[in-house]
Structure formats: structure tokens, C-alpha cells
N, C-alpha and C positions, 0 to 999 in steps of 0.2 A: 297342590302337588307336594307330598313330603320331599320328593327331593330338591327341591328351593330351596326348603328349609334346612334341611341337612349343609347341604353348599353355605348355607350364607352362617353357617357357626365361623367357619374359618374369615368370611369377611370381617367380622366383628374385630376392629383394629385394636390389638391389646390384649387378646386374648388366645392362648399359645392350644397345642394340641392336647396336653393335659387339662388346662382349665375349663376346656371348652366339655370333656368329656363328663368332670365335675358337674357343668353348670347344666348340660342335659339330665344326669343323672338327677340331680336336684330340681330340675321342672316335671322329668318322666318324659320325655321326650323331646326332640328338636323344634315342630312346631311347637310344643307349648315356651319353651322359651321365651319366641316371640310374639306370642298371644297371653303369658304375664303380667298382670300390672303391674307398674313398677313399685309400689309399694311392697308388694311382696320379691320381686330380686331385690330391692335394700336388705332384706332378711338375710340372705344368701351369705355366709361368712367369706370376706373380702371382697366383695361386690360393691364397689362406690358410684356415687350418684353418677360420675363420668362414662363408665361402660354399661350402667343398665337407661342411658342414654343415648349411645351408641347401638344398644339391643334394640331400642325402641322406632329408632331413626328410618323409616322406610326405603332411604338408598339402598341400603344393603339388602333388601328381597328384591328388589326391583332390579339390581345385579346379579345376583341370585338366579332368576326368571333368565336374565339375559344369556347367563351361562348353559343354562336347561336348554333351550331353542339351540346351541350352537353344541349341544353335547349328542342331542335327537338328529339334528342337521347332518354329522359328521360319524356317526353311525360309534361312538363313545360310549364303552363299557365303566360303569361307576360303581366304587366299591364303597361303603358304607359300615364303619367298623363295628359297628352292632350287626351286620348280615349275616347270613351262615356260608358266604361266598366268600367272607372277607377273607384273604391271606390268613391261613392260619400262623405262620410263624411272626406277621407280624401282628395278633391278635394278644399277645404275651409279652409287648415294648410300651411300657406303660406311655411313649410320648409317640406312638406310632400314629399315621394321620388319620384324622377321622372320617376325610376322603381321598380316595385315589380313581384316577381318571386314568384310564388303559384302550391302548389299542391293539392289538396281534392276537395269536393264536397261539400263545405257550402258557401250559399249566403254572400259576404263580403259588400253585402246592404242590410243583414236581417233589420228586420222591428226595431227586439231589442235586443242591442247588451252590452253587460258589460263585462270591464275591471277588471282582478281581478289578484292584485300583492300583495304581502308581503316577507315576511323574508324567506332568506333560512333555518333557523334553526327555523320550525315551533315547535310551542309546541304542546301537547294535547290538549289544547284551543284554539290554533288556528285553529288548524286541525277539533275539533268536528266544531267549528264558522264555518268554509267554507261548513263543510259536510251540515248542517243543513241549511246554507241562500241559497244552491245551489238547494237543495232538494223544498226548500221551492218556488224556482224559474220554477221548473220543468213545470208547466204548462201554463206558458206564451211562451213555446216553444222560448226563449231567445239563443243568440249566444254569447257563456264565448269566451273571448281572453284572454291568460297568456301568459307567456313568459318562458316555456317549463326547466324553471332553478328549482333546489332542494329546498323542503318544501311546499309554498301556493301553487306558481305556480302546480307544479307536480300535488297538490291534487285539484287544482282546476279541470284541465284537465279530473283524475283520477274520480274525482265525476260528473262530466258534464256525463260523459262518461255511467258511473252507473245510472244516472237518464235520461239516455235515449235522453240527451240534444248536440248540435253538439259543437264543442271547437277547435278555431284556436289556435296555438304555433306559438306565432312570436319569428325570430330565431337571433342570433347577429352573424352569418356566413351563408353558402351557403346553397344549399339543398341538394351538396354531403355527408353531414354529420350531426350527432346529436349527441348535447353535452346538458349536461352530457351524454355518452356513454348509461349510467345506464336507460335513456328512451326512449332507440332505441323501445321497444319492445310498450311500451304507443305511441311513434309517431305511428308508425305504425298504432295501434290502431286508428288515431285520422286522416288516409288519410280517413278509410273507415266512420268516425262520426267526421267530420269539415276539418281539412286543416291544412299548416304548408306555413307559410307565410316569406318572406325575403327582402331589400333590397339589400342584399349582392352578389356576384356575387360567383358560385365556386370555392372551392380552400382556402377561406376566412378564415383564425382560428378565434377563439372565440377568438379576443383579446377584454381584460378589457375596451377598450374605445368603443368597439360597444356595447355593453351594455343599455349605456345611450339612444344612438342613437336608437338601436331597440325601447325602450319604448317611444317614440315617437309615434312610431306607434300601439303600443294598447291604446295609450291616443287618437290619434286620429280616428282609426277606430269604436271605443266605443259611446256610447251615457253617460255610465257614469263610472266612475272607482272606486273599492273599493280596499281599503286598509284593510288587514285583518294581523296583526302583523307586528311592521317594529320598526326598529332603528332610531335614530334621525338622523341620517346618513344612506341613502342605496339608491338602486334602485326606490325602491315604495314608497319613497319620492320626487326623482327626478322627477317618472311617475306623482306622485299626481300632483307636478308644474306646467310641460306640461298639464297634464288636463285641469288645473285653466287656463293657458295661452292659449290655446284653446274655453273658456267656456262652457267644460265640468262640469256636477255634477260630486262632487266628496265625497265619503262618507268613515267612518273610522269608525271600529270595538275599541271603547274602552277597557283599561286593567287596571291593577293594577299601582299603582304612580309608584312602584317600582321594575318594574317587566324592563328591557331592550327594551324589543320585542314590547311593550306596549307601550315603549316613544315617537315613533313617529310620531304613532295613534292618542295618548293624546294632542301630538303638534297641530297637525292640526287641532283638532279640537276646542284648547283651541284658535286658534288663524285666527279661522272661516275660515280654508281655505277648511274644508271637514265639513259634515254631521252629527252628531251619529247617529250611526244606531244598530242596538239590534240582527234584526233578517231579513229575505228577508220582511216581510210586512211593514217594514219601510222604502225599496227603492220602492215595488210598489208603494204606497202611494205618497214619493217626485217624482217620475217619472211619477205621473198619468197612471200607469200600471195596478191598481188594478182593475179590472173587475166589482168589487160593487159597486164602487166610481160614485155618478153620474154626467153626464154630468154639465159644467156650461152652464147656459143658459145668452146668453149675448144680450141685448138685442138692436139694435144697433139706433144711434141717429141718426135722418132725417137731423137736422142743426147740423154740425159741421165746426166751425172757423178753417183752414187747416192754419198751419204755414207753409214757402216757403221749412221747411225742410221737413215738415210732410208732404209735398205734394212730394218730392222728393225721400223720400221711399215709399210710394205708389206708385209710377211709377215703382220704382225696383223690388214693389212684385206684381203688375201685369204682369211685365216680366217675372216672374218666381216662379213656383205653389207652391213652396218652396225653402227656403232658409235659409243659417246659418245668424247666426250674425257679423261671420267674414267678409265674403263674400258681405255682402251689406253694411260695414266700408268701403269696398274697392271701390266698385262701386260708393256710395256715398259719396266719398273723406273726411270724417269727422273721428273724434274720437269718439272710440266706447262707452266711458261716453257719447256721445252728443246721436249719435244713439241709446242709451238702453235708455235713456231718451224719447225719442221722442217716440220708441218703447211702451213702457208705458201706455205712454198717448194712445198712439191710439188703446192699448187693453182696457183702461179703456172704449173710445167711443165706444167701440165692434167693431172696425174696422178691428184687427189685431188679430190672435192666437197666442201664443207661444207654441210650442211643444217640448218635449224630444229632449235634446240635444242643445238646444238656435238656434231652427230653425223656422224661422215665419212664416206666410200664410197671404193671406191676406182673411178679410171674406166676 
């Protein structure tokens, strides 16, 4: 069964979600990785005898195997990022996982999707801030990702839920279990209104370093992330990062100078990495969400002087009806200062849209 195989890349101890994709890339597929001889992974550039040892080792199919039987068992939807199901926004994170393990019923390609992390020791102010920009969101029928941990997160879910809105919890272990314990009873709530989403395989504890790692993935599944109370230090400063490293919006609930919970918020924003934002009609607005808003009418040029690069992403966004900005750095071999440049320009000629999320069209 290919999806053993698929599963047991991530087993392979040492080997991250990018190298892993490398190293399929370079066999042509997942099983053949592990039907390789090793003489030929020594070839592989930086492959040591240590990990095409570990590639070789049969524990890891035979875990593999074990995880399949409890994925069938528990009726586990499995994403696979070569699929054509896979998440398309996070098919464009060059370290997006190679698997994802899902359970619920919310589109993970809804139309519009926000990320919403902060501190686990939310205030009253933080708390009314989430109730009120979630509410405020309600009728854009939006999909909230949190990351299912104590304070925002919780009440992001908790208020999604309340206004009728769907909400994934992406988890830092498997989907035999939910931690905090304390929101077994809100998951639950949130198979039947969004989903609980993982890289992690069963069996996984919540250790402190998957953490980081899950927020990865509501930076990238998102079109844009907010920050609604955080430390100068934590989680939903590291998500904000990833965002920014993605070209994700990213927006921040401002606080008091002196208030902790506030500082992080204040950072970001003091040092343009996020937005301020007040209320939800200040991310419809930077999102082009707002329904009032009217269309730009562009109006486009008969002569336009194509430079060999501006003619080179036109080729890329004729191959495809959309596209990130990550995504066509890569295909058009450049640095993405040169492409959002070029990019620019050819929305100025009306040639090119940008849409939510730093994904372009062509017009």
C-alpha cells in the first residue's frame, strides 16, 4: 500500500519535511525510496551512510503499517502533498508537511480562511477583542484555524462555533488524543462545525518542540493571521514569522505599552511586520473582503514594453489560473524582491491581479 510508504518518509529520524520531499523527488517516488539500494541513496547529495540506514531499517514500515490499520480503523482522512486534494495554500510552503491526517467536514480550500493565535493567558481584553472581530467576521462565512491550546486559541474556536462559523484546531500530536484534556468536549464540538487537523502520526505527545512546528501550519493554510494578545516571546510570534515568511497578511490587535500580553502585538506592529487592526472591518478592508468595497476597474494597456522577465511570468500565469508568489519564485528561478517587483509593474499595466493571500492571476 502506497500509503505506508508515504507515512514512514516522516518516520525517518533526521529527516525534516523538505529533505524528505527532495529525497522522493530523487528516488520518483515514496516507495521507491525504500526499495533503493543503498548504494545508490549514498549517491543522493548529502545522504550519509546514517540516514540511508535508517531508510533501510524495517521498523519504520512496519510503524508505518501500524499507523494505516488505525487511520482505516478511525475513519482518517490523509492528505498526501503530491495529491490534487492536498491543501492548495499549503502546496506553495516549501516546508509544508508531506502528510496531513484530518478529521471533520470543513473545506481546508475554503474560499476565506484566517489564522487566529495569541497568548495562553488571555485577558478580558483579549477575550472581548476575539469575541467581537469573530462576530464581526460572521458573515463572510470565513474558516478560523487555531491551534486548539488555552486562552485565544480556545476562544477563538469557542466563538467561531457560537457564530455559526466552521474552525479547524491544528494539533502538535496525533488525533488519538487532545490536549489540553480540558477541550476534549470543544473538539468534539468542532468535528461536527470545521475539523482538527495534524502532521503528527498517533501515539505522538504534545512535546514543547511540536508546537512551533504545528504553527506552521495555520500560517500556511490561512490567507492571513492575527494576532490577538502575545508576549514578546511565544507561539504567535513565531506563527506571525512563518506568516511573514510565507507572504502571508499578518495583523495585530494593539495594547497598552505596559501591559505583557500586549508586547508582542506592539512589536510587530512597531516594526511593520503585522497590520493594526481595531476591529474585523479593518481586515475586511486590507483583505478586499468587505462586500461595499468597490471593484478596481483596471483599465488595461494595448502597448505594453514586456521585459524578458515580465514576459516570463506571464507564461507562468498563463499556465496557471492561479497562483502564489511563492510558487512562481520557484518556477521562475528568481528572487522574490525581483518577482514582486516585476509583479507590480504588470498590475500597474492591468495585466496582472493580486489577490488574498499574495496570489496572482493573470487578466
Amino acid at each position: 500500500m502506497n500509503l505506508q510508504y508515504q507515512i514512514g518518509i516522516n518516520l525517518i529520524s533526521g529527516i525534516s519535511d523538505i529533505n524528505g520531499k527532495k529525497l522522493i523527488a530523487y528516488c520518483g517516488g515514496a516507495e521507491a525510496v525504500f526499495k533503493e539500494k543503498k548504494s545508490n541513496l549514498l549517491k543522493i547529495p548529502g545522504l550519509g551512510v546514517a540516514t540511508a540506514n535508517k531508510i533501510l531499517n524495517t521498523e519504520v514500515l512496519k510503524r508505518a503499517d501500524l499507523e494505516v490499520e488505525f487511520i482505516q480503523k478511525n475513519k482518517i482522512k490523509t492528505f498526501y502533498f503530491l495529491d490534487d486534494d492536498y491543501p492548495e495554500r499549503l502546496k506553495h510552503c516549501l516546508d509544508g508537511p508531506i502528510m496531513l491526517y484530518y478529521k471533520g467536514n470543513a473545506n481546508l480550500d475554503a474560499k476565506k480562511i484566517i489564522g487566529i493565535v495569541g497568548t495562553r493567558k488571555a485577558s478580558n481584553y483579549g477575550i472581548s477583542i476575539c469575541k467581537s472581530i469573530i462576530e464581526g467576521l460572521k458573515d463572510l462565512d470565513i474558516l478560523v484555524v487555531s491551534g486548539l491550546a488555552y486562552g485565544i486559541d480556545t476562544m477563538s474556536h469557542k466563538q467561531s462555533l457560537a457564530q455559526g462559523l466552521k474552525t479547524i484546531g491544528v494539533l502538535a500530536h496525533g488525533l488519538d488524543r487532545i490536549y489540553p484534556s480540558s477541550n476534549r468536549l470543544l473538539a468534539k464540538k468542532m468535528l461536527d462545525q470545521g475539523g482538527l487537523l495534524t502532521d503528527f502520526i498517533s501515539q505522538t505527545n504534545p512535546d514543547r518542540e511540536n508546537f512551533p512546528k504545528r504553527n506552521r501550519i495555520v500560517a500556511g493554510l490561512s490567507d492571513a493571521v492575527l494576532v490577538i494578545e502575545s508576549a514578546k516571546k511565544g507561539g504567535a510570534l513565531i506563527t506571525a514569522d512563518i506568516a511573514n515568511s510565507y507572504n502571508r497578511d499578518v495583523f495585530a490587535v494593539p495594547g497598552r505599552v505596559d501591559d505583557i500580553y500586549s508586547e508582542g502585538c506592539n512589536y510587530l506592529i512597531k516594526t511593520n511586520r503585522a497590520v493594526l487592526v481595531n476591529n474585523a472591518d479593518d481586515i475586511k478592508y486590507c483583505m478586499g473582503w468587505d462586500a461595499t468595497q468597490k471593484p478596481k476597474l483596471i483599465q488595461k494597456k494595448l502597448f505594453v514594453n514586456l521585459s524578458d522577465t515580465d514576459k516570463k511570468l506571464i507564461r507562468i500565469l498563463e499556465e496557471n489560473q492561479k497562483i502564489g508568489i511563492d510558487r512562481i519564485c520557484i518556477l521562475a528561478q528568481m528572487p522574490s524582491s525581483k518577482v514582486a517587483s516585476a509583479l507590480l509593474n504588470l498590475e500597474f499595466e492591468g495585466m496582472v491581479e493580486c489577490l488574498p493571500g499574495k496570489v496572482f492571476k493573470l487578466l
